[in-house]
C-alpha positions as CSV (number, residue, x, y, z in Angstrom):
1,X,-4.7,2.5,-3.6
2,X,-6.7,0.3,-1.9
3,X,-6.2,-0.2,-5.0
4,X,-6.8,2.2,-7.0
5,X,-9.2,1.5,-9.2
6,X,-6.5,0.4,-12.0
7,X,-9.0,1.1,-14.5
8,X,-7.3,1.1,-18.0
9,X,-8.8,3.2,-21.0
10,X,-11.1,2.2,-23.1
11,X,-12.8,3.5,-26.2
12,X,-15.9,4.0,-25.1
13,X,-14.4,4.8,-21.5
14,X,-13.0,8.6,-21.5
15,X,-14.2,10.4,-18.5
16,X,-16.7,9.5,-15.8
17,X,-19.1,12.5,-16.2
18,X,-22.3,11.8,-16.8
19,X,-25.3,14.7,-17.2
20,X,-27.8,14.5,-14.5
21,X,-31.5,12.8,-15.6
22,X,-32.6,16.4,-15.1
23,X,-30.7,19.9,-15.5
24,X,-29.7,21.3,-12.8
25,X,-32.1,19.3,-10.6
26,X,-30.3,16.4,-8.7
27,X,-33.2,14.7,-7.6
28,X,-32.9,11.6,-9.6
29,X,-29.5,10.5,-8.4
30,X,-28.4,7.1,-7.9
31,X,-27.9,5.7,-4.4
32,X,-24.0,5.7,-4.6
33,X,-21.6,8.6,-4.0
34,X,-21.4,11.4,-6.4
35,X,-20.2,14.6,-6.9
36,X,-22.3,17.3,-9.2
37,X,-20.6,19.7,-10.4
38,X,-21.4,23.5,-11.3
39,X,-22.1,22.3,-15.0
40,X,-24.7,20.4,-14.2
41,X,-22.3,17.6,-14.9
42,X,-22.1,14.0,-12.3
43,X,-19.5,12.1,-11.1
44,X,-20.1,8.5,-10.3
45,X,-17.1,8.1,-7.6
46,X,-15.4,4.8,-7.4
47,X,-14.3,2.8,-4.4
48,X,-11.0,4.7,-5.2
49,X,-11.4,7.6,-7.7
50,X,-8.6,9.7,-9.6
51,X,-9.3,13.0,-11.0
52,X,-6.9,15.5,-12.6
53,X,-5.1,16.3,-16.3
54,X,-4.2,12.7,-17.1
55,X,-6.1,10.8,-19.5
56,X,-5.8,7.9,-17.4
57,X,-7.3,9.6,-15.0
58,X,-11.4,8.3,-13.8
59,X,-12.6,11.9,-13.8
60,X,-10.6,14.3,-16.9
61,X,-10.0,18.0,-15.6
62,X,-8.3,18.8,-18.8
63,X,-7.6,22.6,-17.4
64,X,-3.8,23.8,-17.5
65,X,-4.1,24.2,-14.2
66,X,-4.8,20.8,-13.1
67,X,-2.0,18.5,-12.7
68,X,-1.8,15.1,-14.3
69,X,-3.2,13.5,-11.2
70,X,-5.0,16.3,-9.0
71,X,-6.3,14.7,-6.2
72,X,-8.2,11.0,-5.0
73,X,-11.3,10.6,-3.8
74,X,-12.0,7.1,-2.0
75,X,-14.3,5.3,0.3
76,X,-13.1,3.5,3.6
77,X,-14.5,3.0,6.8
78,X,-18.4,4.4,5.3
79,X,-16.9,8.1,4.5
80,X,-15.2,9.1,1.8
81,X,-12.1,11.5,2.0
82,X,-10.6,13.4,-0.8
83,X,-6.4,13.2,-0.7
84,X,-4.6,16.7,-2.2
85,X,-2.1,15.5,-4.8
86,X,-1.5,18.0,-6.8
87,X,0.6,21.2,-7.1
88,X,-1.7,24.1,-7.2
89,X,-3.9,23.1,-4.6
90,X,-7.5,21.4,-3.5
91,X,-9.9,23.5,-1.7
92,X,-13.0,21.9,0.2
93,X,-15.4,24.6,1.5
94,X,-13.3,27.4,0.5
95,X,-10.6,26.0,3.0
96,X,-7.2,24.9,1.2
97,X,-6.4,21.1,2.0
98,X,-3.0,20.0,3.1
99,X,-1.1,18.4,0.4
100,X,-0.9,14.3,1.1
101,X,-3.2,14.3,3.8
102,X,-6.8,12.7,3.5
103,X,-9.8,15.0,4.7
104,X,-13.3,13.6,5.4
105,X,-15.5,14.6,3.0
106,X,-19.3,15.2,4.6
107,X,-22.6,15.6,2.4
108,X,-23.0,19.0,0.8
109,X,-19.0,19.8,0.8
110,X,-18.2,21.6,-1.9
111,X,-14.5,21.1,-3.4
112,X,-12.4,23.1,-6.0
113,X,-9.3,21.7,-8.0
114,X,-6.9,24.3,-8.7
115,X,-9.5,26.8,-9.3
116,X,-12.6,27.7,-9.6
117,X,-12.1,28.2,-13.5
118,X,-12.5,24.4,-13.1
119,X,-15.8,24.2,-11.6
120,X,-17.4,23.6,-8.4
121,X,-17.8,20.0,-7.2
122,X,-20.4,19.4,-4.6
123,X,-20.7,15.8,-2.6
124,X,-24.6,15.3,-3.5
125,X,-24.8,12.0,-1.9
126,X,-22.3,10.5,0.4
127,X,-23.4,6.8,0.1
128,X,-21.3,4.1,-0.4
129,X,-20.0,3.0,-3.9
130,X,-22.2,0.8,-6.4
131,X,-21.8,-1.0,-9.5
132,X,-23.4,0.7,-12.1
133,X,-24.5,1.0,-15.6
134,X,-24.1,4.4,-17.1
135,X,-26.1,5.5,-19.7
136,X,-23.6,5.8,-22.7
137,X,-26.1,8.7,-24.4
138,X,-25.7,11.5,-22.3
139,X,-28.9,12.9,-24.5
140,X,-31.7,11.0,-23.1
141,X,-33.1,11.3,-20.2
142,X,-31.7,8.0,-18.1
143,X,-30.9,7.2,-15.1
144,X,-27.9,5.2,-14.4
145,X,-28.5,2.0,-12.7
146,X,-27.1,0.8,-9.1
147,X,-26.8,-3.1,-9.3
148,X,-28.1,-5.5,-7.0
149,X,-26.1,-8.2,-6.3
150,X,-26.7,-11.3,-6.3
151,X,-29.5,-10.9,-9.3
152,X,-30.2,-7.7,-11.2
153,X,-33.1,-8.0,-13.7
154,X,-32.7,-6.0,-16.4
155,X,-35.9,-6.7,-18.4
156,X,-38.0,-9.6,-18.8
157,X,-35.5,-11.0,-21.1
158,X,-32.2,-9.8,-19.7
159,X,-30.3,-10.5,-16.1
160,X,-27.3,-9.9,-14.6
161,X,-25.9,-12.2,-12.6
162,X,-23.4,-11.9,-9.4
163,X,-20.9,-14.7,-9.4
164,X,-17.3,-15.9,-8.4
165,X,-16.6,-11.8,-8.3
166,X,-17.9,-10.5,-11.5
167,X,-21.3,-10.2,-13.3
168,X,-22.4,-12.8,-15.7
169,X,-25.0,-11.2,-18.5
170,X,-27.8,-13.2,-19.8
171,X,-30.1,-12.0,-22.4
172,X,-32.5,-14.5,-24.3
173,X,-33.1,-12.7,-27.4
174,X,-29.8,-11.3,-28.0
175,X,-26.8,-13.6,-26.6
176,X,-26.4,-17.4,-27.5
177,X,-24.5,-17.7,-24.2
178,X,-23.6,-16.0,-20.9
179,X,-21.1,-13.2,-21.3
180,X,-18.7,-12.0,-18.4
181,X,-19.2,-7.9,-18.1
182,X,-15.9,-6.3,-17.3
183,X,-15.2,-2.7,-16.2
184,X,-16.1,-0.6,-19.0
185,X,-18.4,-3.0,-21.2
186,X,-21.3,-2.1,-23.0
187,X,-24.4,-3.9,-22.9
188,X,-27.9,-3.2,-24.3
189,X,-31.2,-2.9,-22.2
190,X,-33.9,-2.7,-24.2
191,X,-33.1,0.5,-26.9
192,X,-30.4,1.5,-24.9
193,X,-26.9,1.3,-23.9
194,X,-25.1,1.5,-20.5
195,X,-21.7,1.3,-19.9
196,X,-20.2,-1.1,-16.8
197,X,-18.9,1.2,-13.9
198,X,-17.2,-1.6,-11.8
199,X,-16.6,-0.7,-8.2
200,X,-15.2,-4.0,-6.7
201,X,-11.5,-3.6,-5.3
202,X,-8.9,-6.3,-6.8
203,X,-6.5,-7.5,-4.5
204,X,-4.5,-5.2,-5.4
205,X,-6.6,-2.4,-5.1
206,X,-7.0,-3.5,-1.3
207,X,-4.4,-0.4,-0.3
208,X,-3.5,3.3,-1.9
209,X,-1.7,3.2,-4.9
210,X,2.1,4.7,-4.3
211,X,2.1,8.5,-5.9
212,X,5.1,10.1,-7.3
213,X,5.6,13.8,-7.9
214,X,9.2,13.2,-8.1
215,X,11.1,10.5,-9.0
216,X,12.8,10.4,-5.7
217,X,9.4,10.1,-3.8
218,X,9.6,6.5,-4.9
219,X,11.6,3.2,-3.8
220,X,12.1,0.0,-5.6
221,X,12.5,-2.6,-3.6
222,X,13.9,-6.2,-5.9
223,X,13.6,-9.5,-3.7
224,X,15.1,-12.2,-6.1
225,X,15.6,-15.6,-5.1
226,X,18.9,-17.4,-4.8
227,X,19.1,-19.2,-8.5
228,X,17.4,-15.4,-9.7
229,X,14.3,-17.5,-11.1
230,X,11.9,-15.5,-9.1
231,X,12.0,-11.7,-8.9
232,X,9.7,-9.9,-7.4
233,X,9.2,-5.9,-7.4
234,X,7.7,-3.3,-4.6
235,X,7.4,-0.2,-5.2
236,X,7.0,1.8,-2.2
237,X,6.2,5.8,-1.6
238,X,7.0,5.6,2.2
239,X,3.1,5.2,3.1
240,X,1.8,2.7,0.0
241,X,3.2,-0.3,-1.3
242,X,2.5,-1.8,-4.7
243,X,3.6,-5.6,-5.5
244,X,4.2,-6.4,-8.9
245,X,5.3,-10.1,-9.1
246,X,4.5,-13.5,-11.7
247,X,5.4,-16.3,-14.2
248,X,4.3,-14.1,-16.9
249,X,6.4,-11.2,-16.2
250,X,9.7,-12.2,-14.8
251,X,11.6,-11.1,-17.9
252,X,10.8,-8.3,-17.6
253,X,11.4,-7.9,-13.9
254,X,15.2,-9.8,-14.5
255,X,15.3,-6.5,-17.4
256,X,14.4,-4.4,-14.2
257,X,17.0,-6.1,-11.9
258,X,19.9,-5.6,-15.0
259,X,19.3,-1.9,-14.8
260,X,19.1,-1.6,-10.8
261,X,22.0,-3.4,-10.5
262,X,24.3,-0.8,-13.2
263,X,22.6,2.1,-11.4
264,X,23.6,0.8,-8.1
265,X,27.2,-0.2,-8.9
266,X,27.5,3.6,-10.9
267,X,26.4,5.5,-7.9
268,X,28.9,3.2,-6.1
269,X,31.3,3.8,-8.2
270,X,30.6,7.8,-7.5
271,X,29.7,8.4,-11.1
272,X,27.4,11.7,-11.3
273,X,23.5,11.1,-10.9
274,X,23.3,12.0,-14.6
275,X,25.7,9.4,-16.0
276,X,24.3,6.5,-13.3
277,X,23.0,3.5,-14.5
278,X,23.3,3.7,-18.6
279,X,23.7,0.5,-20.7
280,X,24.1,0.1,-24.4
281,X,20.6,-1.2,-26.0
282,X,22.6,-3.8,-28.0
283,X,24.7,-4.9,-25.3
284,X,22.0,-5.0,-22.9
285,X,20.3,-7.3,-25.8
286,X,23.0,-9.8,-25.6
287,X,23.4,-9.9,-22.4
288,X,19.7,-11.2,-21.8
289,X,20.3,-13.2,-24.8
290,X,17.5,-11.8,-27.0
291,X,17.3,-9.8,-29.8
292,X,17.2,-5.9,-29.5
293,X,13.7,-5.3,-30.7
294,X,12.6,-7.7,-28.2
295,X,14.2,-5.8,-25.2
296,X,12.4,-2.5,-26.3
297,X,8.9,-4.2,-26.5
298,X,10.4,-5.9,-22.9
299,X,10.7,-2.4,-21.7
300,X,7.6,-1.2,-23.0
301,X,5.5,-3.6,-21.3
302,X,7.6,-3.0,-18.3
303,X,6.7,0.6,-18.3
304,X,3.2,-0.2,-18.6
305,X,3.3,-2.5,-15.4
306,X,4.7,0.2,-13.5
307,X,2.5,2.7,-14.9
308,X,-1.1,0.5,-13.7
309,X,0.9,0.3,-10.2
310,X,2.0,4.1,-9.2
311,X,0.5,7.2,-9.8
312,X,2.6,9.6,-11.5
313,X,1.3,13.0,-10.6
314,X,2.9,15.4,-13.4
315,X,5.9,12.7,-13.8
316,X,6.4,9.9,-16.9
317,X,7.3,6.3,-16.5
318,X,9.3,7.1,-19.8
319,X,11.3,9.6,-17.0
320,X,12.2,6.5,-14.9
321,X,13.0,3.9,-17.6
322,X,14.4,6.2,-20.0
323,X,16.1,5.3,-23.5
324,X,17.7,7.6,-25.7
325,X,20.8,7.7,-28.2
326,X,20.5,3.9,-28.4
327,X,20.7,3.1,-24.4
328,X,18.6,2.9,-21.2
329,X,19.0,3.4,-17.7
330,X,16.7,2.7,-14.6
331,X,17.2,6.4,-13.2
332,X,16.7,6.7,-9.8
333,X,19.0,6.0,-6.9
334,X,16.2,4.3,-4.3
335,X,16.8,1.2,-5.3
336,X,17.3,-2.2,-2.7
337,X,18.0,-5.5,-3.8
338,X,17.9,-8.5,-1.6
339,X,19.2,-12.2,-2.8
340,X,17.6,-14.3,-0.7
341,X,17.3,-12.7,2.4
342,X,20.7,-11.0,2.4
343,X,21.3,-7.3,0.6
344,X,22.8,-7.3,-2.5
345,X,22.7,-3.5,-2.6
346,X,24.3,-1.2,0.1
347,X,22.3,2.1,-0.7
348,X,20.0,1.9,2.3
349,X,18.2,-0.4,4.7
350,X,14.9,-1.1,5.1
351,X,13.2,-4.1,6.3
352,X,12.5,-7.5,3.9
353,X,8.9,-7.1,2.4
């Protein structure tokens, strides 16, 4: 996802509608792209914008209907195209859009997901994506505010401030110091509140996030050095690539790397694809020489990594790492490990990331 927007919930983060300044006159819009809807509802897009059923996602559809992650909106090459990832369908101007492949979007387009029970989205302004501050009461009538970079001045007392890639607040009646604003903050100007909408990709953002409908859309791709002190994972959908990699995390990637090798030797082995890959929690433990609560809060965190990586359309990560009756398995067959630059699995080939 260029990267996707890995924008994590917050509490005060839940969807990213926001009612207009006036209802249902759009004329006091801010200069960034946004969608109205039929409600009289906005959407503030981001560089790479998610919509559908999941919680997770930027923009809620909470209808039946709507699949856990619907369809993307993002912004490359000054246009923005909406992607179809969903299983009942998007429609742009009453014509139905091919699953998985981007369609420009052009001003004025109007767009249905799933149905029009849903609502009708229509592209008000095509412009590039901001930073913004939202109002957080959707009550009054505010307009949220685009961000100029390198100095935004708030008030007479209170300045945001672009540097090393992230706004810096200052406020000299409320804060002793400078605060860093991250995605999702609040901050007060004047009697109000505005919630950070942060539209900077990350590096990881820089490409599409990998999108799995099935667990078999995805490969997992383990380069681990010689003396297996550095692992590092790619996830791969066959058009997007997602690194996950570090210090911090190689634990839980030699976890990961425990699992792909049982599944790889079972399926080897010719075991059905239901019995592949399962290892006993407490032997598991030992093996990794920690106790057993520690490799269920090690798998936990792992599914979150992989979760913040790959969009699961109506999938779990709890359907990939699954533990039940006391043991876990890595369940999927796409699975490619090189030590050092030779294969370690023979399941495939595919070139050395």
């Amino acid at each position: 996802m260029s990267h996707i927007d890995q924008i994590k919930s917050k509490p005060n983060l839940t969807s990213d509608l926001s009612s207009p300044e006036t209802s249902p006159s759009r004329t006091n819009l801010p200069e960034t792209g946004t969608l109205s809807s039929s409600s009289g509802e906005n959407v503030y897009l981001r560089n790479y914008h998610t919509l559908g059923r999941a919680d997770n996602c930027h923009t809620h559809l909470p209808a039946s209907s709507v699949s856990r992650l619907h369809a993307i909106i993002f912004w490359q090459d000054n246009t923005w195209y909406i992607e179809d990832k969903s299983t009942n369908g998007v429609w742009v101007n009453e014509h139905k859009l091919q699953t998985g492949r981007p369609h420009a979007l052009n001003k004025y387009d109007t767009i249905i997901f799933s149905s029009k029970d849903v609502g009708l989205f229509t592209l008000t302004n095509n412009t590039s994506p901001q930073d913004l501050l939202i109002p957080v009461d959707l009550n009054q009538p505010l307009t949220p505010i685009c961000l100029d970079k390198p100095i935004h001045a708030l008030s007479e007392v209170s300045t945001l401030l672009w540097r090393e890639g992230s706004w810096v607040w200052v406020d000299n009646e409320t804060l002793p110091n400078e605060k860093r604003v991250l995605d999702g903050d609040i901050i007060r100007v004047g009697k109000h509140e505005y919630r950070m909408q942060f539209n900077q990709m990350s590096s990881n953002t820089s490409q599409y996030l990998p999108v799995a409908q099935t667990l078999e859309d995805l490969t997992f791709q383990l380069n681990v050095s010689n003396d297996e002190e550095d692992i590092q994972l790619y996830i791969m959908d066959g058009v997007q690539t997602a690194e996950i990699k570090g210090y911090r995390i190689q634990s839980q990637l030699y976890l990961l790397l425990y699992l792909a090798r049982q599944a790889v030797y079972d399926k080897q082995q010719g075991y059905a694809e239901n019995q592949r890959g399962w290892v006993d929690l407490s032997k598991l433990s030992k093996d990794l020489g920690i106790e057993t609560e520690n490799t269920r809060i090690r798998l936990h965190r792992l599914r979150s990594r992989i979760r913040d990586v790959v969009s699961f359309s109506d999938l779990d990560v709890c359907q990939l790492l699954q533990l039940q009756n006391g043991e876990v398995r890595l369940n999927t067959s796409n699975i490619l490990i090189y030590k050092g630059q030779q294969y370690e699995s023979q399941n495939g080939i595919h070139r050395l990331l």
